[in-house]
Structure formats: C-alpha cells, structure tokens
Backbone bond lengths (Angstrom), bond angles and torsions (degrees), N, CA, C in turn:
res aa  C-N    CA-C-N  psi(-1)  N-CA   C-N-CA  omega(-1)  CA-C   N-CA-C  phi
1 X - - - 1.455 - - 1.525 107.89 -
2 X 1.577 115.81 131.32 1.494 115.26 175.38 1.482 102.49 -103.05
3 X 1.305 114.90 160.48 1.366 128.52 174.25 1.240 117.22 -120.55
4 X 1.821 136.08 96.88 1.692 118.18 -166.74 1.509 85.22 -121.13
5 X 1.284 106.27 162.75 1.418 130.54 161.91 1.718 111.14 -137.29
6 X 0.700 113.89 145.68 1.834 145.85 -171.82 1.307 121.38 -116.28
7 X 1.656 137.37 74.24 1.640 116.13 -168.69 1.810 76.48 -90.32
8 X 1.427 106.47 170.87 1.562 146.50 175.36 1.543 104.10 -144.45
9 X 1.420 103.96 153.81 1.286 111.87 144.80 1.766 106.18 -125.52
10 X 1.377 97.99 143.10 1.756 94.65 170.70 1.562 107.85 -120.77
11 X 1.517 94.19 -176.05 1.517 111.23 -164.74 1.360 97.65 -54.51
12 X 1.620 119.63 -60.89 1.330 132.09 -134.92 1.554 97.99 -138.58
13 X 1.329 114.53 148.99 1.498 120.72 158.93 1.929 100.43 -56.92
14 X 1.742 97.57 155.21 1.234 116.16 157.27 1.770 118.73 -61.64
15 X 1.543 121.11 119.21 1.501 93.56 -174.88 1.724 99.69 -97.48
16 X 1.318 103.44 170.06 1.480 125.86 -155.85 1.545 130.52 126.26
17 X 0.600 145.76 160.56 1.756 152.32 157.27 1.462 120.62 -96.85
18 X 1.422 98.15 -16.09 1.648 89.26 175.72 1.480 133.48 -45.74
19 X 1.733 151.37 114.64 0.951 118.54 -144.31 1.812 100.99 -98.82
20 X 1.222 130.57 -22.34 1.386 152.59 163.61 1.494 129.42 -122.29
21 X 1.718 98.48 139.57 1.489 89.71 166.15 1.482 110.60 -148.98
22 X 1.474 124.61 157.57 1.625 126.62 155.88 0.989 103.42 -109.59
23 X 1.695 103.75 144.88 1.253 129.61 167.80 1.841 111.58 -124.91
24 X 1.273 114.65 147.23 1.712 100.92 156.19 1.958 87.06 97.42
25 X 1.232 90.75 175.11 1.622 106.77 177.47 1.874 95.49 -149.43
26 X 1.177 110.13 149.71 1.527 100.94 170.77 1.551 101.42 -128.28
27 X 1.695 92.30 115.88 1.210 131.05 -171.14 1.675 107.73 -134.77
28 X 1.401 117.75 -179.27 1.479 119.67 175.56 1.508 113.76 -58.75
29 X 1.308 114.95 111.52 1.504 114.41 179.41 1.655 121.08 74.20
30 X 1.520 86.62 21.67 1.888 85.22 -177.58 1.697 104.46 -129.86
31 X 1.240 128.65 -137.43 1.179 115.25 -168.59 1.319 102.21 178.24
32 X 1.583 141.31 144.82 1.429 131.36 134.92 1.130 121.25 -105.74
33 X 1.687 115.70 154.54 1.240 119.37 178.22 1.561 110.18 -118.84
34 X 1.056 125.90 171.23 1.412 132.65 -168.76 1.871 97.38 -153.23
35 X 1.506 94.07 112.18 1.180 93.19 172.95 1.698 119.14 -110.39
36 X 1.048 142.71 172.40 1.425 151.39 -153.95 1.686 131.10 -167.14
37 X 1.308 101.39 94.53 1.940 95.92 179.19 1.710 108.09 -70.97
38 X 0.889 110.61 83.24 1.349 111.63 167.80 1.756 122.72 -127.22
39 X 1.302 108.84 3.94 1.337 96.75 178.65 1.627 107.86 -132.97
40 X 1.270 110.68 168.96 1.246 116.21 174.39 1.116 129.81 -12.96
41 X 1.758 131.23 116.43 1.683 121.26 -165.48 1.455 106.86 -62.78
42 X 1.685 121.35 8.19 1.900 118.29 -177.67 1.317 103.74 -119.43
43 X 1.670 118.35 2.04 1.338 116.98 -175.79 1.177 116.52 -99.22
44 X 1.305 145.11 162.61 1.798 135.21 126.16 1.649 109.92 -134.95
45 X 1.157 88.23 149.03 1.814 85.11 165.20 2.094 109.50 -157.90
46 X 1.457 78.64 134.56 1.240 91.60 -165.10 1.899 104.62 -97.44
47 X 1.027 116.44 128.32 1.569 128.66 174.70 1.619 115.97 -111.86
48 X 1.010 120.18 118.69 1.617 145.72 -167.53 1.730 113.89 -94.21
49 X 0.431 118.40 114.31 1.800 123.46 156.87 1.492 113.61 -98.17
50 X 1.264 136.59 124.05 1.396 104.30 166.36 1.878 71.61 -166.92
51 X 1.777 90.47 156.87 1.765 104.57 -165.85 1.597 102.07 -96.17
52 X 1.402 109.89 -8.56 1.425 115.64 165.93 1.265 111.24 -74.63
53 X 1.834 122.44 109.28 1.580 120.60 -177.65 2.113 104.27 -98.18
54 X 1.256 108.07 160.06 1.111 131.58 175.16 1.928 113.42 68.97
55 X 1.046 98.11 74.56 1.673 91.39 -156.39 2.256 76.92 -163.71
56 X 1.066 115.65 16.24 1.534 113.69 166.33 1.337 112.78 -61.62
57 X 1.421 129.08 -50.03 1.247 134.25 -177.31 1.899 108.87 -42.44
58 X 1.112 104.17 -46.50 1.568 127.81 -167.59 1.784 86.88 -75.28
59 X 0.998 107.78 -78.52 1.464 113.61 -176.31 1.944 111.13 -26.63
60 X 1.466 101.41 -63.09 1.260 100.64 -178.16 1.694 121.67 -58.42
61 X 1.594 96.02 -29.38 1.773 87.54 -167.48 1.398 93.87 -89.32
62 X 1.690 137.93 -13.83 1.286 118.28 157.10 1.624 124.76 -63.03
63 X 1.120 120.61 -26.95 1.043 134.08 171.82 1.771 124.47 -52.26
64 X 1.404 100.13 -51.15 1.557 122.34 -168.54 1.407 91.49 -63.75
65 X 1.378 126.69 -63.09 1.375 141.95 -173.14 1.171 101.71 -51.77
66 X 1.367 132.01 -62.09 1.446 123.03 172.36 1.725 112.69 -23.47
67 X 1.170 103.66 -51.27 1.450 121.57 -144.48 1.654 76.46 -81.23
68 X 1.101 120.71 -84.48 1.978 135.52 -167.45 1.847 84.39 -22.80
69 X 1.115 122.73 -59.12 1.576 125.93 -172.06 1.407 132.78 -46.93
70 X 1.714 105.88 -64.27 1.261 114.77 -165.48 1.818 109.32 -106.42
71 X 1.428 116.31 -15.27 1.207 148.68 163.78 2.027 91.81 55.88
72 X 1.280 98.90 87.97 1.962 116.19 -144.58 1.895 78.04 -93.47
73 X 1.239 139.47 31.63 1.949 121.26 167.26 1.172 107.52 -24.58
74 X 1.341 121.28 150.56 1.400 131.29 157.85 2.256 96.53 87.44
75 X 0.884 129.85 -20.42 1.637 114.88 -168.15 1.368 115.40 -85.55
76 X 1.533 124.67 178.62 0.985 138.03 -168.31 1.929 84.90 -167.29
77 X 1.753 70.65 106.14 1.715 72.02 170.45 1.855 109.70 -136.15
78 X 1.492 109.67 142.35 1.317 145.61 -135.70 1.672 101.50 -120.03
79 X 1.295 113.16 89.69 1.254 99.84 171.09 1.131 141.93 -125.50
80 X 1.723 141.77 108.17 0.823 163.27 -137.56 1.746 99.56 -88.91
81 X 1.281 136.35 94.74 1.626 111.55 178.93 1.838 100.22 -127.93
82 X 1.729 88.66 152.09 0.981 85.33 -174.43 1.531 104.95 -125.40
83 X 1.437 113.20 55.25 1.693 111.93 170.48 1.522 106.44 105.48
84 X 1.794 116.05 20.26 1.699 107.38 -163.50 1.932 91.87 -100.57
85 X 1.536 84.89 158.40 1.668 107.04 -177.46 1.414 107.61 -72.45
86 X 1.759 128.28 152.11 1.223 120.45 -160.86 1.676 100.83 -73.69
87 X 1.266 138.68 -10.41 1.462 101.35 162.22 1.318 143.36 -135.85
88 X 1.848 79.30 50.07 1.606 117.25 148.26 1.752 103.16 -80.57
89 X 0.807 116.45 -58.82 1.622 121.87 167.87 1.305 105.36 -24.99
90 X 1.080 117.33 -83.50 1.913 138.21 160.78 1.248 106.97 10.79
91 X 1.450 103.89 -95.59 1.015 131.31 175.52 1.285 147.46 -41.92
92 X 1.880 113.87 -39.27 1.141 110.61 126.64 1.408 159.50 -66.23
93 X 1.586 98.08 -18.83 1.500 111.29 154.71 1.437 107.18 -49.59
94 X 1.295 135.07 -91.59 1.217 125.63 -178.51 1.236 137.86 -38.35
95 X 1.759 110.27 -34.09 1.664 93.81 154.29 1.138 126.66 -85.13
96 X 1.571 125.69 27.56 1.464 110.81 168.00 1.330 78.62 -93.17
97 X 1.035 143.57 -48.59 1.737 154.50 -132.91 1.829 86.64 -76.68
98 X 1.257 117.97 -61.20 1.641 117.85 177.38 1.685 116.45 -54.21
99 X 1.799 109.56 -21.13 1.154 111.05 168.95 1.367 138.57 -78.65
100 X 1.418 91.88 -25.06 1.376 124.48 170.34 2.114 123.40 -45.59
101 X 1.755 79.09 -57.04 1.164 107.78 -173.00 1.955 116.11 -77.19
102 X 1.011 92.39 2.53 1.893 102.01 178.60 1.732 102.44 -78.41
C-alpha cells in the first residue's frame, strides 16, 4: 500500500456550497473519491491510498492537471483507489469537482 499527498494552491476557491461529496465506487480498476470544503478557499490537497506502489510520478501529473482545470480552493480530497487508469482518475476528479459546485 502507498500513501501520497499533493498540497496545491489555486487561483480561486471552488464555487458552490456543497459541503461534501462521493464520487467513484472502489471496485477492480476503479476508485472512490471523497471530496471536502474544509480548507482554505487558495488551498487543496489531495491524499491517495492506492495498493499500486511506484506510479507517484503519474499520480502527481494527474493530479496537477486536475488542479490547472477545475482550480478545486477550499478541498480536501480523499482517495480511495483501487487499481484505476489515470483517466478514470480524471474523470472522477471532476465529477466530484462538478458535484461540488451544485
């Protein structure tokens, strides 16, 4: 099991009020995420679990992009993976991020 974390700062807070969300199921090759407004509207940081080790490089530059994209201020995001391809990652990043924003 690896353990990564990711702080960012972005431009802008995430907009929305939503205060939590899940996205994803963790299943073979899939993943959940758990997202969280709890920090600073210029901060995010994303924390990883996943039992696939040495694969950080990948992790981080999916990560950054997340961030360059949806520009997520204020989250704490939680991720549960269980073996998914980076844009399965993607993809649920942004729909927690679209969930966020409801």
């Amino acid at each position: 099991m690896e353990s990564l974390t990711f702080r960012h700062t972005t431009q802008k807070p995430l907009p929305g009020s939503v205060p939590n969300a899940i996205t994803g199921v963790v299943a073979s090759g899939n993943l959940e995420i758990l997202l969280e407004r709890v920090l600073p509207p210029d901060a995010c940081e994303v924390s990883i679990e996943t039992p696939i080790a040495g694969y950080g490089d990948v992790w981080a530059a999916v990560v950054a992009d997340f961030i360059a994209r949806a520009q997520p201020g204020g989250l704490r995001i939680s991720i549960n993976d269980g073996g998914a391809r980076p844009d399965t990652v993607s993809l649920r990043l942004l729909q927690g991020a679209r969930l966020m924003e409801a």
